[in-house]
Every structure is written in C-alpha cells, then in structure tokens.
C-alpha positions in Angstrom: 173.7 -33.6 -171.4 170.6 -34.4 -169.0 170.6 -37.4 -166.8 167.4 -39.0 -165.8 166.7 -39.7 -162.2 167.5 -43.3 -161.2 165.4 -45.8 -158.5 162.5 -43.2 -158.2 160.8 -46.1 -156.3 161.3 -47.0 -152.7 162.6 -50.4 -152.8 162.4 -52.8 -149.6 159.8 -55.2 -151.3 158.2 -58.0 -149.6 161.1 -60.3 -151.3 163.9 -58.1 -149.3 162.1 -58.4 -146.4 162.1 -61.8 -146.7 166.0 -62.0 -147.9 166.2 -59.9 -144.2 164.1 -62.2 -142.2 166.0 -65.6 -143.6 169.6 -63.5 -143.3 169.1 -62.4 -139.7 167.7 -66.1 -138.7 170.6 -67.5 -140.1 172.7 -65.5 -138.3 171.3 -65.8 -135.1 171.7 -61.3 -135.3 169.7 -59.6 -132.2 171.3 -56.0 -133.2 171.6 -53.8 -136.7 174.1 -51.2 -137.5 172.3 -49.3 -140.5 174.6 -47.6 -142.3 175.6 -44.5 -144.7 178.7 -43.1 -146.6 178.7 -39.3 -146.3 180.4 -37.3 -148.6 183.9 -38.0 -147.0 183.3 -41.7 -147.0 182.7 -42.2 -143.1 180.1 -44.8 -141.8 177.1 -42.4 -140.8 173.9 -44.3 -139.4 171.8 -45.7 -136.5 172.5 -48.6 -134.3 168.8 -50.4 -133.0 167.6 -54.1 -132.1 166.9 -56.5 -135.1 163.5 -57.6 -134.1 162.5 -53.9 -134.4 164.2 -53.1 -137.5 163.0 -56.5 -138.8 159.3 -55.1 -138.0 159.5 -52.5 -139.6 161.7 -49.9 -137.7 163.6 -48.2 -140.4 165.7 -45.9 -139.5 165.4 -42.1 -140.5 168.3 -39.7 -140.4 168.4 -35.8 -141.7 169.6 -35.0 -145.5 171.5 -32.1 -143.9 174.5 -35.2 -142.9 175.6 -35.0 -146.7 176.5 -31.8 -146.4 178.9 -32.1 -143.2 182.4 -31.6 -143.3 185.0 -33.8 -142.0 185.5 -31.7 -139.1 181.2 -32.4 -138.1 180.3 -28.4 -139.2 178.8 -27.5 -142.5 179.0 -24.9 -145.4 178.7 -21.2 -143.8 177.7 -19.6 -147.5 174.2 -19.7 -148.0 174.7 -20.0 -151.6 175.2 -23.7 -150.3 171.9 -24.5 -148.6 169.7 -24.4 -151.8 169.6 -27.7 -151.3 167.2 -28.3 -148.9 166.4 -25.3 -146.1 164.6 -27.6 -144.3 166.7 -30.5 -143.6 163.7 -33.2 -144.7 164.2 -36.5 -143.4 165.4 -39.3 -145.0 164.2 -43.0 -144.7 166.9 -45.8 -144.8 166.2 -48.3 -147.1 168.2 -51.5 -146.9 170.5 -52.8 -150.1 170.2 -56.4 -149.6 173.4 -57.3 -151.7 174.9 -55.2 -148.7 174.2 -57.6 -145.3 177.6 -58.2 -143.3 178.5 -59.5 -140.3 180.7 -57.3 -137.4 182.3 -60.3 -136.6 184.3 -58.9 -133.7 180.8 -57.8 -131.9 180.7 -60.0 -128.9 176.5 -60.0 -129.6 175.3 -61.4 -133.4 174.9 -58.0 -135.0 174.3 -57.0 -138.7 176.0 -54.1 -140.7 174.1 -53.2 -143.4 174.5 -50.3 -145.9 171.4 -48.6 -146.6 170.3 -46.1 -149.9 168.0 -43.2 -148.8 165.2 -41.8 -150.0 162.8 -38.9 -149.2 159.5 -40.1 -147.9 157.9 -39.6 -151.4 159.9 -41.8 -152.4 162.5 -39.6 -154.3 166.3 -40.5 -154.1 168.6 -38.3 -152.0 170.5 -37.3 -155.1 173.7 -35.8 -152.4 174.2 -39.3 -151.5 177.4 -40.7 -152.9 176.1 -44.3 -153.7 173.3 -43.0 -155.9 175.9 -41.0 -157.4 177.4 -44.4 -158.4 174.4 -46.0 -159.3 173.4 -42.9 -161.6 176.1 -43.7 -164.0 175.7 -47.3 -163.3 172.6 -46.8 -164.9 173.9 -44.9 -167.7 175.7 -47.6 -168.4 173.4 -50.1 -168.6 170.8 -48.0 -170.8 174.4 -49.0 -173.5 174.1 -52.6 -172.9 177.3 -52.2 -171.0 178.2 -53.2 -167.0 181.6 -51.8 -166.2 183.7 -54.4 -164.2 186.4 -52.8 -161.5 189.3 -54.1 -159.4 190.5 -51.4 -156.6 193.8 -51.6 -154.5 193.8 -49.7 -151.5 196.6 -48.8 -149.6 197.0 -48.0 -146.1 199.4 -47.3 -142.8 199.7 -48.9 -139.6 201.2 -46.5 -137.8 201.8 -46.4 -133.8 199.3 -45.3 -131.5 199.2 -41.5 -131.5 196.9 -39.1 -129.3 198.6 -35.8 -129.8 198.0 -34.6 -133.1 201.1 -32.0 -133.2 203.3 -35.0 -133.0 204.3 -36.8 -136.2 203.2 -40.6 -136.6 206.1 -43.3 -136.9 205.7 -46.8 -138.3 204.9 -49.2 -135.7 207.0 -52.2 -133.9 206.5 -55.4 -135.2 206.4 -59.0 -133.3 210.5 -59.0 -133.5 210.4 -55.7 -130.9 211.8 -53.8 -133.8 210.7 -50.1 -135.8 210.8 -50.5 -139.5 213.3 -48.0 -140.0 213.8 -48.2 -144.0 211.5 -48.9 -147.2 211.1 -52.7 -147.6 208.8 -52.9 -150.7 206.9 -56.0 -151.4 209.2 -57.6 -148.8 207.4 -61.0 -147.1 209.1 -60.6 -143.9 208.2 -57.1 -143.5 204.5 -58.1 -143.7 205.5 -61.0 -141.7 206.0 -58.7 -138.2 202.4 -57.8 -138.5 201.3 -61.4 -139.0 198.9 -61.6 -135.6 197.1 -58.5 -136.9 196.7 -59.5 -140.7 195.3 -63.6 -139.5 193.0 -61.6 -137.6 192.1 -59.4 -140.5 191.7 -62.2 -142.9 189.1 -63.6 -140.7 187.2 -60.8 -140.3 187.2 -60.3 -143.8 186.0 -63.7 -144.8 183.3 -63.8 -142.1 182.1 -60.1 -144.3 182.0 -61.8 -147.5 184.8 -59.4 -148.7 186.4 -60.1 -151.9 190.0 -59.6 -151.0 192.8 -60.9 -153.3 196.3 -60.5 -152.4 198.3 -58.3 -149.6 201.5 -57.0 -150.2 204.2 -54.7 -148.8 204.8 -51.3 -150.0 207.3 -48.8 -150.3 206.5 -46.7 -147.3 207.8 -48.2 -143.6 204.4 -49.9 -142.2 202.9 -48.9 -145.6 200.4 -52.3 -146.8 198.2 -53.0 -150.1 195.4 -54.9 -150.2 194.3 -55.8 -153.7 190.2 -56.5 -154.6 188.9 -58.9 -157.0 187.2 -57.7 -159.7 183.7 -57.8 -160.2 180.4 -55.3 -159.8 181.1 -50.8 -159.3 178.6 -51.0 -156.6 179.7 -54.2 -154.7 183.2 -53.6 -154.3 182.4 -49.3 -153.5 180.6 -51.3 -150.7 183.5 -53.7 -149.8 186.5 -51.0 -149.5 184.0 -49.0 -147.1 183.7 -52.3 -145.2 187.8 -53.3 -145.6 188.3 -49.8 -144.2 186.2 -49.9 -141.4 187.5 -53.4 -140.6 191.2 -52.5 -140.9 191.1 -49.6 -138.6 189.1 -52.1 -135.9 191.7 -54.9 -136.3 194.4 -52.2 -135.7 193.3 -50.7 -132.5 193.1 -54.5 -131.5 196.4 -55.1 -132.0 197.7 -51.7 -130.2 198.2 -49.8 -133.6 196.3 -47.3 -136.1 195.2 -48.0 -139.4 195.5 -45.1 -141.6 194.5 -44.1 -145.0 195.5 -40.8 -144.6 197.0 -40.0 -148.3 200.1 -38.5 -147.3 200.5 -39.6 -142.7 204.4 -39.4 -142.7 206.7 -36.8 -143.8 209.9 -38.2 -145.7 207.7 -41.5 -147.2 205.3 -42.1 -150.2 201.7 -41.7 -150.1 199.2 -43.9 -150.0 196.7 -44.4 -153.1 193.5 -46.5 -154.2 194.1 -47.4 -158.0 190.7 -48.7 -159.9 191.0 -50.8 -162.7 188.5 -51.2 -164.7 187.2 -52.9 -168.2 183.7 -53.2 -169.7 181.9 -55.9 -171.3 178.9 -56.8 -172.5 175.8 -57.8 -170.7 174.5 -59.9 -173.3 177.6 -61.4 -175.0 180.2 -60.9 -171.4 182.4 -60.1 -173.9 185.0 -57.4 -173.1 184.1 -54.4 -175.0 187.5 -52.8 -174.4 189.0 -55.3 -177.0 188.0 -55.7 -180.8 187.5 -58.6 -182.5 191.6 -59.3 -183.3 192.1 -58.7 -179.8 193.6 -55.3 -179.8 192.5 -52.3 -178.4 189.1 -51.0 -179.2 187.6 -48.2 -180.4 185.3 -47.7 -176.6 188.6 -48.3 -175.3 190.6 -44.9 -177.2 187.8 -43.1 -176.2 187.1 -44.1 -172.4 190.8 -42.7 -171.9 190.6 -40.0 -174.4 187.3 -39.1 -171.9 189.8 -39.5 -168.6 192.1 -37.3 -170.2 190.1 -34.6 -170.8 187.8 -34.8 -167.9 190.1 -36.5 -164.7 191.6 -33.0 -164.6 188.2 -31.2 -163.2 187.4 -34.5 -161.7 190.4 -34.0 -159.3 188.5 -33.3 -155.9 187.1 -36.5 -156.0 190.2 -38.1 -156.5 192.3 -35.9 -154.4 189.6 -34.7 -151.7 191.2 -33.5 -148.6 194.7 -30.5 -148.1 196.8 -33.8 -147.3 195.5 -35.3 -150.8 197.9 -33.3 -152.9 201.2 -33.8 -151.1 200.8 -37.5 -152.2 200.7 -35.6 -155.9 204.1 -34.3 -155.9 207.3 -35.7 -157.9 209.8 -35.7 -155.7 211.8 -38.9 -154.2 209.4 -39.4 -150.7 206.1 -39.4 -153.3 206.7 -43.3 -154.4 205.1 -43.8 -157.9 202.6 -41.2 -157.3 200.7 -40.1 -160.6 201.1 -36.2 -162.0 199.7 -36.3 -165.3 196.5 -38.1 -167.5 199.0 -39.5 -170.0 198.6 -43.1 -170.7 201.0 -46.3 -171.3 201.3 -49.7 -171.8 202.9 -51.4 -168.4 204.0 -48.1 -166.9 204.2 -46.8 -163.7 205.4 -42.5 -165.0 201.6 -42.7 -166.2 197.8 -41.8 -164.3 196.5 -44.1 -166.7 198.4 -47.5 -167.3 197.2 -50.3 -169.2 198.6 -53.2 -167.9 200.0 -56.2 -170.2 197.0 -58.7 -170.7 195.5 -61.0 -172.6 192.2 -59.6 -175.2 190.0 -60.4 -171.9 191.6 -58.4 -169.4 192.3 -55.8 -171.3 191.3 -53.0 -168.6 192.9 -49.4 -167.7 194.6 -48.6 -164.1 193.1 -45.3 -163.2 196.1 -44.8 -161.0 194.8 -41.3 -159.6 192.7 -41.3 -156.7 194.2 -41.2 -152.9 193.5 -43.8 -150.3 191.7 -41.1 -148.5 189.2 -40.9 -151.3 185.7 -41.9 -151.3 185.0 -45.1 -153.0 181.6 -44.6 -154.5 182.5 -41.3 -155.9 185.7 -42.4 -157.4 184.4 -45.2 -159.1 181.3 -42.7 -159.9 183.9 -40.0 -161.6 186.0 -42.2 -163.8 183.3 -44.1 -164.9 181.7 -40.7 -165.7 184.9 -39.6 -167.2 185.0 -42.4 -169.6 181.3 -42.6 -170.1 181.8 -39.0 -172.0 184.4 -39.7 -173.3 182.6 -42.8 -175.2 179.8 -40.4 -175.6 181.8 -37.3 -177.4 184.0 -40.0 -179.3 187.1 -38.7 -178.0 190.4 -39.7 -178.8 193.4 -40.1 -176.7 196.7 -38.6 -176.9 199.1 -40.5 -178.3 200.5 -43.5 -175.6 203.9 -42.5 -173.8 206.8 -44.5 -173.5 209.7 -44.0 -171.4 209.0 -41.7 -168.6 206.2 -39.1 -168.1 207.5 -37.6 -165.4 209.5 -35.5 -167.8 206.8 -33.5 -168.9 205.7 -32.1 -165.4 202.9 -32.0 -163.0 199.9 -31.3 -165.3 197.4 -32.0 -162.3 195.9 -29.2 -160.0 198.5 -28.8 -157.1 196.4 -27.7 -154.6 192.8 -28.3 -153.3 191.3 -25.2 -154.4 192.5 -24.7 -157.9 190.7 -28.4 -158.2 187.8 -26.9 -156.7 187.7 -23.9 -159.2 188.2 -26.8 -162.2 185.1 -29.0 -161.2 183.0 -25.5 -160.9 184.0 -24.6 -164.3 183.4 -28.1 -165.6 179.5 -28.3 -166.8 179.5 -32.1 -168.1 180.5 -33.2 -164.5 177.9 -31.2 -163.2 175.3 -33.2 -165.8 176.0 -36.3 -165.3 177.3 -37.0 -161.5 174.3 -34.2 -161.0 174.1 -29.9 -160.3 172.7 -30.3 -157.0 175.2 -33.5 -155.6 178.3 -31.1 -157.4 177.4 -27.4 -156.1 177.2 -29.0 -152.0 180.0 -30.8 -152.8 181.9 -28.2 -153.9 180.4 -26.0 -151.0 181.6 -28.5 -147.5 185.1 -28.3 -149.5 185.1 -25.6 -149.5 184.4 -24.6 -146.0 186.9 -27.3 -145.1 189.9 -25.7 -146.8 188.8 -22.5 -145.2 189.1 -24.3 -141.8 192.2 -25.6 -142.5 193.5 -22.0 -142.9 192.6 -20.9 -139.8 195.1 -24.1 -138.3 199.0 -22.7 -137.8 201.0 -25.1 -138.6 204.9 -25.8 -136.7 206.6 -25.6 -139.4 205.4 -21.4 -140.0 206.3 -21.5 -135.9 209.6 -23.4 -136.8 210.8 -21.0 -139.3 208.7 -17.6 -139.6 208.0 -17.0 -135.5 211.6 -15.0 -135.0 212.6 -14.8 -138.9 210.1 -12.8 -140.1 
C-alpha cells in the first residue's frame, strides 16, 4: 500500500498570521516558546521575543533532533543516517489550533506547537505529528474523522536526585507516606489537593480538555481522563498535561512521573485511547449499524489491531522500563498481555466498554504512559485503518478471563523491534523513512542500556558467580 505525502504546502497564511497577531494582543504575550515532540515525546524547540516571532522570526532547528535518543546521542550505524547526511534545516511553522498559555511564567508568554517543514516546503516526514496527520488524512480521503478519548496515568513520587536509589510515593498534607494501594479512593487524592487546585488552574488557563481525576492502584499513582474529541488536538493536549503536571509537581516539592513501570512492587502506569469513528457528513458513528449493534468497520478495525498491534508494539511500549508494566503478575495492576477483545473487560488489550449505539468506541488499553502521544494515536488508527482496508475479521470476543491464555505480546524491547522490521504495512502507511530511524535511535538506546550494570546483578552475581 502507498501513502501519498500530506501538507506539501508551507502553511502560515496571512489568516494565521492574523489568528497570531489578535491571539498574542489578547494576551498581552511579550515571549514564545516554539515547540516540537521528538520521537520520545519531549518538548524540543526555541524560546525568542513575540514581537520578533510575530515579524516574522520563525524559528529553524536541525532534522537531525528526530533522530536523538532519550539519552541526547544518536544512532551509531550508518545504515541509519540515510535519512538525511546533511542534517538540512527545518523551518517551524506554527499550528494555530495549538496557542497556549504557560500560565505559571511570571512574563505573558506563548507555548505553541509547531509542524516542520524543509525550506522547499516538503514535510519532515520523521516528525511524529505528521505521522498523525498522515493517517488523519487517510482517513478523511473515507469520509471518516476518527474521534479519541485518552487517560493518562502518572506518579507523584518524592523528590529524588540519585538515580541508584528507588523512588517512594510522596507525603501528603496529613504528614503521612501512602504506604498501601488506595484505588479510586477520594481521600487519597485528597492529600495532594494544593497540588491538583493548582493543576486544574493551569489546565484551564491552556484550554485543556481534562475530564475527571481519579486515584489508582499504585501508592501516589493518579489518572486523569481526556474528553473526547479531534486525534490531533488531544495528541497536542497530553503533551501539554504532561509538561504541566511535571511543572505543578516540582512546585509543590514532588515529581511527576510517567515513567511506565517507577516503583518496584506496584502497577504500572498506562495511557489507554479510546476511540470511535463517525461520519463527517452524517456525524453518525460509523462503529454502529443501523439496529445499533456492532458494525461491520467495527469487526474489522479490531480484527486490524489484532493482527497488526503486535508489530506495532514499540510504539506502544517504547522504552526497557515499558515492558515490565507488560507482565502478569500481582504488582502489574490490570496491565494488558494479549490483543484479545471483550465486552466490559479489564483481562483484555482491547475492551469495548458498555454503551449506548453512539458511544460505541474500543479501549485500546495497550500503550504505556511513557509513550508518545502522536505516535500512539498514529499506530492504532493505522492498525485499524488496515484492518478496515483488508476487511479483516476479529477473533471471536472473550469472556471470562484472558489472562489464562498467556502473554501473547513481545516481552522485551528488542523482539518488538525485530516485529515492526518485519512488518511491511506499518512501514507503508506510518512511512519507510519515519519507521527505519525509528527503529535505528531504539535501537541504539537498548544498546546503551546494556552497557548500564544494574544492583540487582551487583546484589546477587558479584560473589555468587
């Protein structure tokens, strides 16, 4: 399957620069934070005065940051630098559906998440939002606009500067350590209610959709639920909430983490994405039929997960730490280990919730907090797409437990590696070039992670072995 290029055009027409111009005077801002989401998910950009952005100033950066690894080095193999030898810059084009405040800048100042393009005007195709918006737009040459709902959980942990040490949950207003699991308990969220006013208000100075916050099982272990809407928007808005959560933590003397596995002995922490499909011209949801029962798009979309989430799995699951979250044992919560799917249950990667015709959606119940939002959305909407595409059916539903029939996901970060090489469809539609330096930083950071002893091979192999 061959995908055509998306947004060839620069955009940043006279009526953005307008939108920019009224935006900024509105909001008195006098400094901009242009931003990009590398291929881990961090906040990459350049920080300048308005009045020169506003006049033209766009930032530039080098392609060369999309192929970074978490650690700042990149891919020694150079198989991986077909991409570009030259390291061309990029120009940073502003996404005016993406304006936010920093609201605890003591100066007005903007946020705003920027696309990038070469300076002829070609897309950067490594960059993970385009990667979004190039199945976006598959979806849209269908008549279709897929709608998403993500929940993103997260640690607040105590301050920690020595990275041998192991994190512990933090101490609340009472004085006191949360020293046992207190799932969706209000009181429990209750010891943290300085830091979650103050997060709230950030949030609704940003514009950001949030919904409901809850406690989970883990000790200092939170969920914060999205409304649904746009792919694009709320990828945007769980960047933000991260970035905002970690700020309002440091403020309040404690880390925010979405590490997917920070503690030994508790659960991990995930990012599940629900998500329907409707109709642009009828906003009808496509996933039910006319009786109100589940469609034909909708066997296939999960018949697609099935057979694709498998190879999708580093995009899911992209770090080491990722895949001890992916375990079945009784400190891994409710984690997923299989693509089975169910009606209202929690054994399965893919639940369907109980709902009426309208909500009819699927929980893709996968992907680790530590994921990166625009590529997650990007892969299980690409999953699906094929899946709608090749007509695939689904395994039959299971009820009762799941669990029963094993871990049926890679265990490990580089047998998921070796899947997405071998999977050519993936490659087609998320794009060759955007997979093969993908695949190339994670690989170079599992082979830094090897070169890192850990305690416990000091603990037990030092004077045993």
């Amino acid at each position: 399957m061959s995908v055509n290029h998306v947004g060839h055009e620069q955009p940043g027409h006279e009526d953005d620069d307008a939108i920019l111009q009224e935006w900024f005077a509105a909001h008195g801002i006098t400094e901009v934070e242009c931003l990009v989401t590398d291929l881990t998910g961090i906040l990459k950009g350049k920080i300048m005065p308005a009045r020169k952005y506003l006049n033209g100033g766009r930032p530039r950066l080098p392609d060369s940051l999309f192929i970074q690894t978490v650690t700042g080095g990149y891919p020694d193999d150079e198989d991986s630098r077909f991409w570009n030898p030259a390291e061309q810059d990029m120009q940073l084009i502003p996404d005016v559906n993406a304006l936010y405040l920093v609201p605890w800048a003591e100066d007005p100042t903007a946020q705003v998440i920027h696309d990038c393009y070469y300076l002829n005007g070609e897309p950067v195709e490594l960059s993970p939002r385009y990667v979004l918006k190039r199945i976006l737009a598959l979806y849209a040459e269908q008549g279709w606009q897929p709608v998403v709902a993500p929940e993103a959980e997260f640690y607040l942990v105590k301050t920690n500067t020595d990275s041998d040490y192991p994190l512990e949950p933090p101490i609340g207003r009472s004085g006191r350590q949360e020293s046992s699991r207190q799932s969706f308990s209000i009181d429990a969220v209750n010891e943290f209610d300085p830091l979650f006013e103050e997060m709230y208000d950030y949030c609704e100075a940003m514009g950001l959709d949030l919904d409901t916050l809850i406690h989970e099982e883990g000790a200092g272990q939170m969920e914060v639920n999205f409304e649904h809407g746009d792919a694009l928007s709320l990828a945007d808005q769980v960047v933000m909430f991260k970035r905002t959560l970690r700020e309002t933590a440091l403020r309040h003397g404690m880390y925010g983490t979405f590490m997917a596995k920070p503690m030994a002995y508790q659960p991990g922490s995930s990012m599940h994405i629900h998500q329907s499909l409707v109709d642009v011209e009828s906003g009808n949801n496509l996933f039910a039929d006319a009786s109100g029962q589940p469609s034909t798009l909708f066997r296939h979309f999960i018949g697609g997960l099935q057979t694709y989430l498998p190879a999708a799995m580093p995009f899911f699951a992209p770090n080491v730490n990722s895949y001890r979250r992916l375990m079945r044992n009784d400190t891994s919560g409710s984690a997923p280990i299989n693509v089975e799917w169910g009606l209202d249950n929690r054994t399965v990667g893919l639940r369907v919730p109980v709902s009426d015709a309208a909500g009819t959606r699927v929980e893709n119940r996968l992907a680790g907090a530590d994921s990166n939002p625009y590529l997650v959305m990007a892969a299980s909407l690409a999953c699906g797409y094929l899946g709608m595409m090749e007509r695939i059916e689904p395994r039959p539903p299971v009820v009762g437990s799941a669990w029963e029939g094993g871990n049926t996901l890679p265990d490990d970060i580089g047998p998921a590696l070796d899947a997405l090489h071998a999977c050519t469809p993936l490659a087609n539609i998320l794009g060759e070039r955007f997979v093969k330096s993908y695949l190339a930083v994670k690989r170079a950071e599992h082979g830094e992670y090897f070169q890192v002893i850990s305690s416990w091979e000091r603990e037990h192999l030092l004077l045993r072995v």
